[in-house]
TORMARKOL-256029 format. One record per residue (C-alpha): residue number from 1; residue in three letters; y, z, x. Coordinates in Angstrom, 3 decimals. Example, Ala and Ser with C-alpha at 12.3 -4.5 7.8 and 13.67 -1.06 7.14 Angstrom:
! TORMARKOL-256029
<pt resi="1" resn="Ala" y="-4.500" z="7.800" x="12.300"/>
<pt resi="2" resn="Ser" y="-1.060" z="7.140" x="13.670"/>
//
This chain:
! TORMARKOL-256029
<pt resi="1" resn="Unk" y="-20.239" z="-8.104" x="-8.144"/>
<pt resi="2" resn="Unk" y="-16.681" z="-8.420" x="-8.106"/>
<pt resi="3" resn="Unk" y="-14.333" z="-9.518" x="-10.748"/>
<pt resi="4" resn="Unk" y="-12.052" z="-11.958" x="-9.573"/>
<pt resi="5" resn="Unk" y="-8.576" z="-11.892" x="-11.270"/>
<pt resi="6" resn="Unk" y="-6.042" z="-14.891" x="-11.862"/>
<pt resi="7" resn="Unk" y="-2.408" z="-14.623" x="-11.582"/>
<pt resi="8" resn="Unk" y="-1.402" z="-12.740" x="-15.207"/>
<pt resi="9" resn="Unk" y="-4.855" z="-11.624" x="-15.991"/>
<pt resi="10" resn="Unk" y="-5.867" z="-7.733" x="-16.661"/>
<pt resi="11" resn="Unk" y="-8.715" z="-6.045" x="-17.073"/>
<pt resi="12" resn="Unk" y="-9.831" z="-2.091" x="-18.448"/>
<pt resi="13" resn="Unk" y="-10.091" z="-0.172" x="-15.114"/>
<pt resi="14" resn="Unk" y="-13.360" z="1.798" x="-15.961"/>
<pt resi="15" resn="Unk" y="-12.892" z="4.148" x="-12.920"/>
<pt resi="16" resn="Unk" y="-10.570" z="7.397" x="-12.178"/>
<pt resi="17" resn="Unk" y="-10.675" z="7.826" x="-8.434"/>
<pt resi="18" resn="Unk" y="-10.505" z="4.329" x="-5.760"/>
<pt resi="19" resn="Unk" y="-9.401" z="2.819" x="-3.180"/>
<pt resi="20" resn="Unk" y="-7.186" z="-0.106" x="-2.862"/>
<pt resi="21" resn="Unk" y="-7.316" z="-2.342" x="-0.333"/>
<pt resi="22" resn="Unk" y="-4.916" z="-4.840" x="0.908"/>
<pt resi="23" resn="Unk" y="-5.246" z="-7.560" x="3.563"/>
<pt resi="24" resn="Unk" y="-3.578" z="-10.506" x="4.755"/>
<pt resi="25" resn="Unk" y="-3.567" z="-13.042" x="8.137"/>
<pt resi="26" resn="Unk" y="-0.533" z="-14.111" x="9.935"/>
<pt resi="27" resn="Unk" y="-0.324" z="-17.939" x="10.739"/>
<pt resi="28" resn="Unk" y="-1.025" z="-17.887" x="15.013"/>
<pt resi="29" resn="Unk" y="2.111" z="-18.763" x="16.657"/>
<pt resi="30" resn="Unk" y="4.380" z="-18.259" x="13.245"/>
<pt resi="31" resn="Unk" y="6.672" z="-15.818" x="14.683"/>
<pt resi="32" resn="Unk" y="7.319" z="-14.538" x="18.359"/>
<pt resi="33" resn="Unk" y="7.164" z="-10.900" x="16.896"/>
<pt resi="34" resn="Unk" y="4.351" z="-8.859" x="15.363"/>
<pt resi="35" resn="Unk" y="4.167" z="-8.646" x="11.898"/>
<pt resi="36" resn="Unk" y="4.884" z="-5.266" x="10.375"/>
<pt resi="37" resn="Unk" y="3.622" z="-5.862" x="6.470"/>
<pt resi="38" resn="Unk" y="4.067" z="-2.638" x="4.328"/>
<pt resi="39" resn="Unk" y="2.231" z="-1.383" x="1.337"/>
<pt resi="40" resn="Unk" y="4.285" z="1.053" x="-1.046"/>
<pt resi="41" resn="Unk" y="3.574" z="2.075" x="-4.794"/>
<pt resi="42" resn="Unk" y="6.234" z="2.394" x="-7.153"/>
<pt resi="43" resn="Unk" y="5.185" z="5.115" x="-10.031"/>
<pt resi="44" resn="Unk" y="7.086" z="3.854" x="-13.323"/>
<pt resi="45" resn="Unk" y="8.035" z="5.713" x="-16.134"/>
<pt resi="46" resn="Unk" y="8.243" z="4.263" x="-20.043"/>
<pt resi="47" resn="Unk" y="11.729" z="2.677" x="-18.735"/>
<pt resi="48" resn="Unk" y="10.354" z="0.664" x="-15.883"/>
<pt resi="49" resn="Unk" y="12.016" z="3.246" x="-13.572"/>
<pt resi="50" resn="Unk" y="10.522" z="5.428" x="-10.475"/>
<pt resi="51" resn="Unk" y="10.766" z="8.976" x="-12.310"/>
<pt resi="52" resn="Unk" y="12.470" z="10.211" x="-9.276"/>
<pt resi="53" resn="Unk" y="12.673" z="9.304" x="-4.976"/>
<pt resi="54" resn="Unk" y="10.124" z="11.191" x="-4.477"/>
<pt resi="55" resn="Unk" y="7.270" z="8.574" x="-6.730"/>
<pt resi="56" resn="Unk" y="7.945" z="6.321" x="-4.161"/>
<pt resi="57" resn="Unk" y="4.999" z="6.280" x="-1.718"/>
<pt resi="58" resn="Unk" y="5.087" z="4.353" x="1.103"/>
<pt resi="59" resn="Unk" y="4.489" z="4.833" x="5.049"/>
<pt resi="60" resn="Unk" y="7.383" z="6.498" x="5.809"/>
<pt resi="61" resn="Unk" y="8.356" z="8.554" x="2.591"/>
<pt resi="62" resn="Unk" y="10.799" z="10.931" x="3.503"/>
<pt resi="63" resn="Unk" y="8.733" z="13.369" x="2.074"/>
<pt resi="64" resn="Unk" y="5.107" z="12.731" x="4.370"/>
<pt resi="65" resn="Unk" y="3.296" z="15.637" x="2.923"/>
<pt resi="66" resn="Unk" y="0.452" z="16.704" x="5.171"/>
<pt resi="67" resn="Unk" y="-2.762" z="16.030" x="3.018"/>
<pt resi="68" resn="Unk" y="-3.611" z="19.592" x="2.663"/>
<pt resi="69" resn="Unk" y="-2.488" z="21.203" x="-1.047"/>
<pt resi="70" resn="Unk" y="-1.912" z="25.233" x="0.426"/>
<pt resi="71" resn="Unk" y="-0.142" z="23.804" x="3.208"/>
<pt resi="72" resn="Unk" y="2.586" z="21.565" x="2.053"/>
<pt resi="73" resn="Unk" y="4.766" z="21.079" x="5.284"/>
<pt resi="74" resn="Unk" y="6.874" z="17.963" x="6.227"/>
<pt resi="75" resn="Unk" y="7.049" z="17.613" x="9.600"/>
<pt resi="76" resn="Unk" y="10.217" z="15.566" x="11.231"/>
<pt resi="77" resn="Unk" y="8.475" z="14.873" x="14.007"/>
<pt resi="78" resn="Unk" y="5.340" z="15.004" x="16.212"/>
<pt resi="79" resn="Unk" y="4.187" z="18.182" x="17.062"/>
<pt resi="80" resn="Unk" y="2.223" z="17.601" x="20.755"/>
<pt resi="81" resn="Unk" y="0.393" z="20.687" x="20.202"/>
<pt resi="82" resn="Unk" y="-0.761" z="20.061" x="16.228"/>
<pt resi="83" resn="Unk" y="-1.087" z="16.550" x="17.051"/>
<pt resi="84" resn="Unk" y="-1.955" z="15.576" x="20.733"/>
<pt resi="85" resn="Unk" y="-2.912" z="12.615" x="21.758"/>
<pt resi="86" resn="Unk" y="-6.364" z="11.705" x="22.549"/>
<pt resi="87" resn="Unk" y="-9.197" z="8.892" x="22.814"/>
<pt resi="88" resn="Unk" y="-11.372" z="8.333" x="19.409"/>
<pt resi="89" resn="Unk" y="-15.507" z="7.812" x="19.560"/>
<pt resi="90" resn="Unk" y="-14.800" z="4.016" x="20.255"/>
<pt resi="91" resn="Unk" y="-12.394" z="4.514" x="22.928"/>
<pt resi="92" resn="Unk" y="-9.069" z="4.027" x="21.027"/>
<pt resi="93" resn="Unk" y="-6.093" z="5.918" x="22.771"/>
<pt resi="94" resn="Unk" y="-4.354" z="7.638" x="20.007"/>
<pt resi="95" resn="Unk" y="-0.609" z="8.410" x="20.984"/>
<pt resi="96" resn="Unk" y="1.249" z="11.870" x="19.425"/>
<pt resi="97" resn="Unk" y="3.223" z="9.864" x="16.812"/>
<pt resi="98" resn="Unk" y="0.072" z="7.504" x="15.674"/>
<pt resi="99" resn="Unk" y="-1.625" z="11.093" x="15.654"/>
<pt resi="100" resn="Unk" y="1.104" z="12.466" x="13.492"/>
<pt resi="101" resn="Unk" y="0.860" z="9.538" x="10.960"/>
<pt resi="102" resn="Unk" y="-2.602" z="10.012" x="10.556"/>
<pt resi="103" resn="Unk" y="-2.774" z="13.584" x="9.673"/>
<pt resi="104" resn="Unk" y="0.671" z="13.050" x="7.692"/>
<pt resi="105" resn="Unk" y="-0.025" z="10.012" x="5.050"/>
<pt resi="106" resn="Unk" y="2.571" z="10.051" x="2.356"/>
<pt resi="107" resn="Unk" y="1.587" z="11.199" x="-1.237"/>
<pt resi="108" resn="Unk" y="3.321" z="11.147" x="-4.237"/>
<pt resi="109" resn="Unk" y="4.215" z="14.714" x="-5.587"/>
<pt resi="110" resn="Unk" y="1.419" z="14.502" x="-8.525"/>
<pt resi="111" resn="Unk" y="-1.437" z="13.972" x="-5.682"/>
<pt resi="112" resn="Unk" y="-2.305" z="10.967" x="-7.508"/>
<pt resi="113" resn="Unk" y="-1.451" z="8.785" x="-5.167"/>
<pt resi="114" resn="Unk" y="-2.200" z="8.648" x="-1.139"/>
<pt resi="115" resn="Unk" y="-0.591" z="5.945" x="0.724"/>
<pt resi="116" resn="Unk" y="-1.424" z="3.649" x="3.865"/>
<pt resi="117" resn="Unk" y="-1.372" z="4.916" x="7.301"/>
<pt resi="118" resn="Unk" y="0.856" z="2.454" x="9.036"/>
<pt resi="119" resn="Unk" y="-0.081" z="-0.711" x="10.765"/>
<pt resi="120" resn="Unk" y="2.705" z="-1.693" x="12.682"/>
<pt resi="121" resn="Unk" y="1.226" z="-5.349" x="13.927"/>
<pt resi="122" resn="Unk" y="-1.262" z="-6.435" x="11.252"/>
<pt resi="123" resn="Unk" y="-4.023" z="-5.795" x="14.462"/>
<pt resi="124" resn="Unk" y="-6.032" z="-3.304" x="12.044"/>
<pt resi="125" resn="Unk" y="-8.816" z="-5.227" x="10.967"/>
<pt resi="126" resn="Unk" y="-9.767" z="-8.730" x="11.860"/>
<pt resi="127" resn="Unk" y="-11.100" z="-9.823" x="8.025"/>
<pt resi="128" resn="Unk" y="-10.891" z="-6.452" x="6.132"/>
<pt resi="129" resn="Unk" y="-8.282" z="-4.187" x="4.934"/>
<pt resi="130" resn="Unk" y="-5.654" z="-3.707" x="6.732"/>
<pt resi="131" resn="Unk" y="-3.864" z="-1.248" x="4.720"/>
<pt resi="132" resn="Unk" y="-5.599" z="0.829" x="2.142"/>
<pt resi="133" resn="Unk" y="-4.432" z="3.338" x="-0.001"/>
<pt resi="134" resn="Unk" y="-6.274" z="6.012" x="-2.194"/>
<pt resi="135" resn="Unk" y="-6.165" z="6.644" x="-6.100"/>
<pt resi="136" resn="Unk" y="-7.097" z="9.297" x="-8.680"/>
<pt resi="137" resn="Unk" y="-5.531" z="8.156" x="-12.157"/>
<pt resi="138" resn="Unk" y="-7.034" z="11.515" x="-13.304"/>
<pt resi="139" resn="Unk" y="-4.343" z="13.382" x="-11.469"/>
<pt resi="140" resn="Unk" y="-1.040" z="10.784" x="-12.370"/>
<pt resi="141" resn="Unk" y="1.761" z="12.829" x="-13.904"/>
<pt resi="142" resn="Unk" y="1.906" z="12.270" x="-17.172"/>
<pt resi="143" resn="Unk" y="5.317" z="10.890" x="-17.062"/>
<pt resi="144" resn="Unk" y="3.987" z="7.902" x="-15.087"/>
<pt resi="145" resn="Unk" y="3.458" z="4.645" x="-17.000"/>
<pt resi="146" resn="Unk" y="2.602" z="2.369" x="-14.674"/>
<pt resi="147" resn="Unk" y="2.210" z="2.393" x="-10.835"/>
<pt resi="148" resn="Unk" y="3.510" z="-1.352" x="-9.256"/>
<pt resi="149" resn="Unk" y="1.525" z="-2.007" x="-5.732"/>
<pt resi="150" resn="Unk" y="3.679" z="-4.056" x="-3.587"/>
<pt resi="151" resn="Unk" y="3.694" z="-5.030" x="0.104"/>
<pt resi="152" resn="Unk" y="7.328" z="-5.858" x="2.341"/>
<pt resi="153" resn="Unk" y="7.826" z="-7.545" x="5.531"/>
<pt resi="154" resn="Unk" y="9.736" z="-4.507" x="8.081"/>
<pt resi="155" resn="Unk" y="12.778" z="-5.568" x="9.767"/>
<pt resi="156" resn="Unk" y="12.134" z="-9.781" x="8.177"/>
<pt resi="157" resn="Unk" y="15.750" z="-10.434" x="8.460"/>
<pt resi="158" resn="Unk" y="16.096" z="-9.710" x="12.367"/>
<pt resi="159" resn="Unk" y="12.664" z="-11.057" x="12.932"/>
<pt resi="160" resn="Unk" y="12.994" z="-14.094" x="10.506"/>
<pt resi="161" resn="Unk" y="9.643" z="-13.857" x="8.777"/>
<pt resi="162" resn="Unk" y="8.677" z="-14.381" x="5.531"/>
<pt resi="163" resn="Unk" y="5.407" z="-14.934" x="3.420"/>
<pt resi="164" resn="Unk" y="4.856" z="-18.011" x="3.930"/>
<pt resi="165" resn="Unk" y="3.768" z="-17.662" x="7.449"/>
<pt resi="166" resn="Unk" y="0.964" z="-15.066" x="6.030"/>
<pt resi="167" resn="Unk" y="-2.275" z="-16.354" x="4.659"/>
<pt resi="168" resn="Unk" y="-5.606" z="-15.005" x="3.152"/>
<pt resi="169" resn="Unk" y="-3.251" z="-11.942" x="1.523"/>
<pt resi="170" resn="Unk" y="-5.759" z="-10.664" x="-1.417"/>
<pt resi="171" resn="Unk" y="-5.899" z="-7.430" x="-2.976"/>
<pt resi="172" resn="Unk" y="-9.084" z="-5.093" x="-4.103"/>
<pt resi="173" resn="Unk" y="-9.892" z="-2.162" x="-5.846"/>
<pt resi="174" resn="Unk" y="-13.172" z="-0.567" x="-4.727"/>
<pt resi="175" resn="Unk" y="-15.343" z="2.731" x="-4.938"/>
<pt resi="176" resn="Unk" y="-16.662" z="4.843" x="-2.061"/>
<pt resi="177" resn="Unk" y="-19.369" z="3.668" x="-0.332"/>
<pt resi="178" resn="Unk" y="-18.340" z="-0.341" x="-0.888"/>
<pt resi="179" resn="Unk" y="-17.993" z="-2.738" x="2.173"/>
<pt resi="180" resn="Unk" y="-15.325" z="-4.979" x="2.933"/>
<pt resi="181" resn="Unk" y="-17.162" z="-7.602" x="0.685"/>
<pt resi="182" resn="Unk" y="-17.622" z="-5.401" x="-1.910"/>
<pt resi="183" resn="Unk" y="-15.196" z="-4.392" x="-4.639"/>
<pt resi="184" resn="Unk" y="-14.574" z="-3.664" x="-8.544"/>
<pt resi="185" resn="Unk" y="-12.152" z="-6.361" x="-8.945"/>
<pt resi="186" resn="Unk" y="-9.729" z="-8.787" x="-6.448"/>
<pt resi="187" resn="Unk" y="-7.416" z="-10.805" x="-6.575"/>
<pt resi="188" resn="Unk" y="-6.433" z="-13.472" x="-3.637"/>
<pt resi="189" resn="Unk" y="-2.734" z="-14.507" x="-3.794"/>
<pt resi="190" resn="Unk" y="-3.006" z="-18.654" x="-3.040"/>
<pt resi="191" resn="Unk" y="0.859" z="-18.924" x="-3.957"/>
<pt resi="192" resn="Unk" y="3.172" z="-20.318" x="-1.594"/>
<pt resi="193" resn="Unk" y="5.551" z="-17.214" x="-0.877"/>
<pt resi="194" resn="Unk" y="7.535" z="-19.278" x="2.013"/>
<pt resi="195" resn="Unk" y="11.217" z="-17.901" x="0.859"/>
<pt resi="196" resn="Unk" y="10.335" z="-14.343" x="-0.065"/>
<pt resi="197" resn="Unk" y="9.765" z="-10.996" x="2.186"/>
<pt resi="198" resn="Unk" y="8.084" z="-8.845" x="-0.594"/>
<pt resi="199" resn="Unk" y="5.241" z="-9.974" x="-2.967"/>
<pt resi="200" resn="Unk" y="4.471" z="-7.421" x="-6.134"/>
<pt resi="201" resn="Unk" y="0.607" z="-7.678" x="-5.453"/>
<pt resi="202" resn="Unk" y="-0.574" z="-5.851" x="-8.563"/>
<pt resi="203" resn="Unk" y="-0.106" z="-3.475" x="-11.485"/>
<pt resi="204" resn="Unk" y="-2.168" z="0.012" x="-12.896"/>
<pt resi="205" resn="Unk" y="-0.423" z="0.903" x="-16.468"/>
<pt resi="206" resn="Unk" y="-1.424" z="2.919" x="-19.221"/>
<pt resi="207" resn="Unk" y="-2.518" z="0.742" x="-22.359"/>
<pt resi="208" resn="Unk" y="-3.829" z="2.517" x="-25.371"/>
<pt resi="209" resn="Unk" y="-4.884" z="5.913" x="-23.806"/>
<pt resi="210" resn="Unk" y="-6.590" z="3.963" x="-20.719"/>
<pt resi="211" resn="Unk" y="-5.836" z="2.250" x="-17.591"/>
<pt resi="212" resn="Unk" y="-6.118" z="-1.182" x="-16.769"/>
<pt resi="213" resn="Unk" y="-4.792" z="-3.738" x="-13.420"/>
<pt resi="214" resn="Unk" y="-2.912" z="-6.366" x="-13.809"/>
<pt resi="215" resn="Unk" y="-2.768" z="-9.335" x="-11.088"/>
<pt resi="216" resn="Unk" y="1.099" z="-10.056" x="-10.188"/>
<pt resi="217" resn="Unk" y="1.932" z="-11.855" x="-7.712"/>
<pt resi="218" resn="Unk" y="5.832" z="-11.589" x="-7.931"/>
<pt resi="219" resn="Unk" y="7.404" z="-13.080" x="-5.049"/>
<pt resi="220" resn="Unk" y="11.240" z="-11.186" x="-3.576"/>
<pt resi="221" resn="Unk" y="13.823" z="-12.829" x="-1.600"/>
<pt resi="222" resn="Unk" y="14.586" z="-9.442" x="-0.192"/>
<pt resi="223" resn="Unk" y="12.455" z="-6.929" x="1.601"/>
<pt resi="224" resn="Unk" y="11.371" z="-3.210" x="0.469"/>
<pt resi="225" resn="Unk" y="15.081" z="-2.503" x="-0.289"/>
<pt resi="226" resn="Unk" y="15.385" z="-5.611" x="-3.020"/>
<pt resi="227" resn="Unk" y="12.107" z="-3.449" x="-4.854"/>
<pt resi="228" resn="Unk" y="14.092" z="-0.503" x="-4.300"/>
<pt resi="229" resn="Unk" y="17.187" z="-1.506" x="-6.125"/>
<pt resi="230" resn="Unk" y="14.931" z="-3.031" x="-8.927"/>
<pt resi="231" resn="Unk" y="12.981" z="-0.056" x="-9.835"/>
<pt resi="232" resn="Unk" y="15.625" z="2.256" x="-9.262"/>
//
């Protein structure tokens, strides 16, 4: 059963390798434009800094390593022949860059971290995840003191959107093999976000020679660049 967290709260994670989920609903008929929401994880050293560019994971790192360790290419753009389009087992036309994305997920230099592939219109799943990335403290650089989970609004400015016209947004950390309705712990943001275009979601930090979660929910004026400049 899964342990609900409050804002604040934190808990002993008693597992190495997960999965975290995120998920969210947009209000029907908030905004004329899809909603582009963004998970990224900013890896922290003992100053509260990213150790470097590259422990910034998020969809479009610069550095999109393809998820192979003896083949670490990063490709600027879609290749039609290593990644053609097609049609999947359900009959989902997959174009060459949504190809490209999917064999290219960003991951932080440590292989510790995996991040989302990209959901450019919140359309991914109807209750469940729609952005999930994957995480194996067992691997985290040693430098790394904490690892901030956040999610931005793309392009919010132009597009004038903002939190509050998102509901449902939760959080979860789950094993292999565990449903949508399943996970280890959770945590539901209920805040009212209405002026802010990035939420800090959650926290993994090193306490004591172990690794526990804390629930955040810090809300940003700014988008992904506001983050940026903070943990920079």
């Amino acid at each position: 059963m899964a342990i609900n967290l409050i804002k604040g709260e934190n808990r002993v994670l008693n597992i190495n390798k997960f999965h975290i989920g995120l998920g969210w609903d947009v209000n029907e008929g908030a905004s004329q434009y899809d909603f582009d929401l963004d998970v990224s994880a900013f890896m922290l050293n003992r100053n509260k800094k990213m150790v470097n560019d590259n422990y910034l994971v998020f969809y479009n790192s610069e550095d999109p390593y393809r998820v192979a360790p003896e083949n670490l290419t990063v490709p600027q753009h879609p290749d039609a022949k290593k990644y053609p389009a097609y049609t999947d087992d359900e009959g989902k036309y997959h174009s060459e860059l949504e190809h490209w994305r999917e064999a290219t997920r960003p991951i932080s230099p440590d292989w510790s971290v995996i991040g989302s592939i990209d959901d450019t219109n919140g359309l991914t799943s109807e209750d469940g995840d729609d952005e999930t990335m994957d995480i194996d403290l067992s691997k985290v650089n040693q430098d790394v003191q904490e690892i901030i989970i956040a999610v931005s609004i793309y392009d919010y400015m132009n597009r004038k959107q903002n939190f509050g016209q998102v509901e449902r947004a939760y959080v979860r950390i789950f094993k292999d093999g565990q449903s949508d309705s399943e996970a280890e712990y959770i945590y539901d943001l209920t805040e009212d976000f209405s002026a802010c275009a990035s939420v800090e979601f959650c926290r993994l930090y090193r306490h004591n020679n172990e690794w526990k979660v804390q629930a955040l929910g810090i809300g940003h004026k700014g988008g992904l660049e506001e983050l940026v400049s903070k943990y920079s």
